[in-house]
C-alpha positions in Angstrom: 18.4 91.7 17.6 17.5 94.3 14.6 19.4 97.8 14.6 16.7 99.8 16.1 15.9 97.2 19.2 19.8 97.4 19.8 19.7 101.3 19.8 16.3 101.2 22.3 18.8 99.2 24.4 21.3 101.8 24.2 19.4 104.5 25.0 17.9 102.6 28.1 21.9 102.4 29.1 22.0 105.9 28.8 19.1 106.6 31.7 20.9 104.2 33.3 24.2 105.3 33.5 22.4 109.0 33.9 20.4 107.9 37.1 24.1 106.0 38.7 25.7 109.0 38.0 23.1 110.9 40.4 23.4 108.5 43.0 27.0 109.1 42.5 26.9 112.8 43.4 24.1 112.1 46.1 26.7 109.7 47.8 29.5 112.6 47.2 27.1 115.4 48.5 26.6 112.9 51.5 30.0 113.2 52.2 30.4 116.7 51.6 33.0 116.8 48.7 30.8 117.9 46.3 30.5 121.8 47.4 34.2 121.7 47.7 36.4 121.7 44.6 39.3 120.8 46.5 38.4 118.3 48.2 36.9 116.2 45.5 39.9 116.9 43.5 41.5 115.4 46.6 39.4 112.7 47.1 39.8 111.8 43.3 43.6 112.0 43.8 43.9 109.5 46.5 42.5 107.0 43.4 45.7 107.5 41.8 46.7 106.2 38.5 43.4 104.1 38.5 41.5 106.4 39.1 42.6 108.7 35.6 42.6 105.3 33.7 39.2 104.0 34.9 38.1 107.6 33.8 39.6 107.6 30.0 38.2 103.8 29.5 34.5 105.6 30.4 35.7 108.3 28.0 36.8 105.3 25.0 33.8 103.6 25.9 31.3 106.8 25.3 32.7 107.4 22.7 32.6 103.8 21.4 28.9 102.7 22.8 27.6 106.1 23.6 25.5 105.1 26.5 27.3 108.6 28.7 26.6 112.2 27.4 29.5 112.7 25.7 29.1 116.8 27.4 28.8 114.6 31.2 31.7 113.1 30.9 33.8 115.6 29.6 32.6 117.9 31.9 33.4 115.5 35.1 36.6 115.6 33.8 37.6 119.1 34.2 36.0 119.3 37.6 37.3 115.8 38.7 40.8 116.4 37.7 41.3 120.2 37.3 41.6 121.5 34.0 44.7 121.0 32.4 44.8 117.3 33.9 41.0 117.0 33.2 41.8 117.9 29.0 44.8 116.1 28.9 42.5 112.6 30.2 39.7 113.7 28.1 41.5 114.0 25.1 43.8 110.5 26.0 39.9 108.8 26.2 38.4 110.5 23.4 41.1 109.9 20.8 41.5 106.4 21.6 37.8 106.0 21.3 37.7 107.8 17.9 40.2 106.1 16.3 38.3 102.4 17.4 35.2 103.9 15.8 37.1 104.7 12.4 38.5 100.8 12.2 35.0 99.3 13.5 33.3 101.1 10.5 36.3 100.3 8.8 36.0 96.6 8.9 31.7 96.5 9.6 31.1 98.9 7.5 27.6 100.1 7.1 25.3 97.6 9.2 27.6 98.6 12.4 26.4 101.9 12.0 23.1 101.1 11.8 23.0 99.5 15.4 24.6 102.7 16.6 23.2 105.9 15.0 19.3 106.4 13.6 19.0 106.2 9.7 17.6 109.9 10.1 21.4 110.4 11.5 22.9 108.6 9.1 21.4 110.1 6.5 21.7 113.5 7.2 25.5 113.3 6.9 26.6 110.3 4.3 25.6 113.1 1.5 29.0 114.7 2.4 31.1 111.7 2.2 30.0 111.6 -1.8 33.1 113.7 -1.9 36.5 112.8 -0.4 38.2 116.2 -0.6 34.7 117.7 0.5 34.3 115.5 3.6 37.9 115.8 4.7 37.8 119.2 4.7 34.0 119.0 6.6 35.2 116.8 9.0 38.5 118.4 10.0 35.9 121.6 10.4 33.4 119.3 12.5 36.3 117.8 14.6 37.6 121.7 15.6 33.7 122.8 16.1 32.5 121.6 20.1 29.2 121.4 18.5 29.9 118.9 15.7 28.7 114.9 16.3 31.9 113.6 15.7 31.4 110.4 17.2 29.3 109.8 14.6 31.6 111.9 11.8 34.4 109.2 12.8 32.0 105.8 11.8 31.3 108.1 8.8 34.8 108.4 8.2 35.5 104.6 8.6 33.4 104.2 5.6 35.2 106.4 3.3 38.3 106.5 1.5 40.2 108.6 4.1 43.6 106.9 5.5 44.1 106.3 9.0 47.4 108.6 8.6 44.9 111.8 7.8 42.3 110.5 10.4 44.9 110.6 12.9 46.1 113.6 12.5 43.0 115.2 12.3 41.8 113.8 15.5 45.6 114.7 17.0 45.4 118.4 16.3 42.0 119.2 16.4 40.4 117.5 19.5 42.7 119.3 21.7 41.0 122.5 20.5 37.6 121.0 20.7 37.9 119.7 24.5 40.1 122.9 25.7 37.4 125.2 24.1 34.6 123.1 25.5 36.6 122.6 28.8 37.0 126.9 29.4 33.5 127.5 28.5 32.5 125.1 31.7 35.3 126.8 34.0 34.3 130.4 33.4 30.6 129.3 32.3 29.9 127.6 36.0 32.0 130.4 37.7 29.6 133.0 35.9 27.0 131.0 36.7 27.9 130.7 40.7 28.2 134.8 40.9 25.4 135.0 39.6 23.2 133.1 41.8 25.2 134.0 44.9 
């Protein structure tokens, strides 16, 4: 199967996944958690421990094979788990699937990425790995920013000369900022958005 076919496929997974995730909150509307908070918080809670790890292997996996909004899922994080617990299993997700990224590039190299990401993509940003001290300090930027692709910065990274030692680090200390930033601005975002509609 050529690259593009493969990323047609992903992007049918994406509707997919999109569409189960709506029947999702229909069934949770249905049962009237979902205009409650608490008691989907509750409902969650009475998963237990599988419940948080069947929620950061959907977080490795967007990351990985991004067939879930990577915005979706962090988003049903916070409002699944609360959010402290909700950015503490994001980020637990999201780092693990970032640093499978960088050794997938790392040992595919550049036909991996070209099942995953558009050449348009991929050649918007490869200009910027020309430079190693330019794209470390561009990526640690793009890692901080909530706005930044990094799923796609981390194959990038895989291809370059970066060590895994500054890769992890860089992922350590700045996704944390990344999710909590992008974690308050649903919080306060949605509560802003509630009063005003109410």
């Amino acid at each position: 199967m050529n690259p593009k076919n493969v990323r047609r496929l992903i992007n049918f997974a994406t509707i997919v996944v999109v569409i189960l995730l709506a029947a999702v909150a229909i069934y949770w509307y249905d049962l009237g958690i979902l205009s409650n908070i608490n008691a989907l918080q509750a409902y969650i809670a009475r998963l237990g421990i599988a419940g948080a790890l069947f929620f950061m292997l959907i977080q490795v996996i967007q990351v990985v094979i991004p067939i879930i909004p990577g915005g979706v899922s962090t988003a049903a994080g916070v409002i699944l788990f609360g959010p402290w617990t909700g950015l503490f299993y994001n980020y637990i997700g999201i780092a693990i699937g970032s640093f499978i990224n960088f050794h997938l590039a790392r040992r595919f190299g550049k036909p991996l990425l070209t099942y995953l990401i558009s050449e348009k993509t991929y050649n918007k940003y490869i200009g910027y790995t020309k430079n190693q001290q330019r794209f470390d300090r561009f990526f640690t930027l793009a890692i901080i920013l909530p706005v930044a692709p990094d799923d796609v910065l981390c194959l990038l990274a895989g291809l370059t000369k970066m060590t895994f030692k500054t890769f992890f680090w860089i992922i350590i200390l700045g996704k944390p900022i990344t999710i909590l930033a992008y974690s308050m601005s649903l919080i306060y975002g949605g509560q802003w958005l509630i009063h005003l509609f109410q």
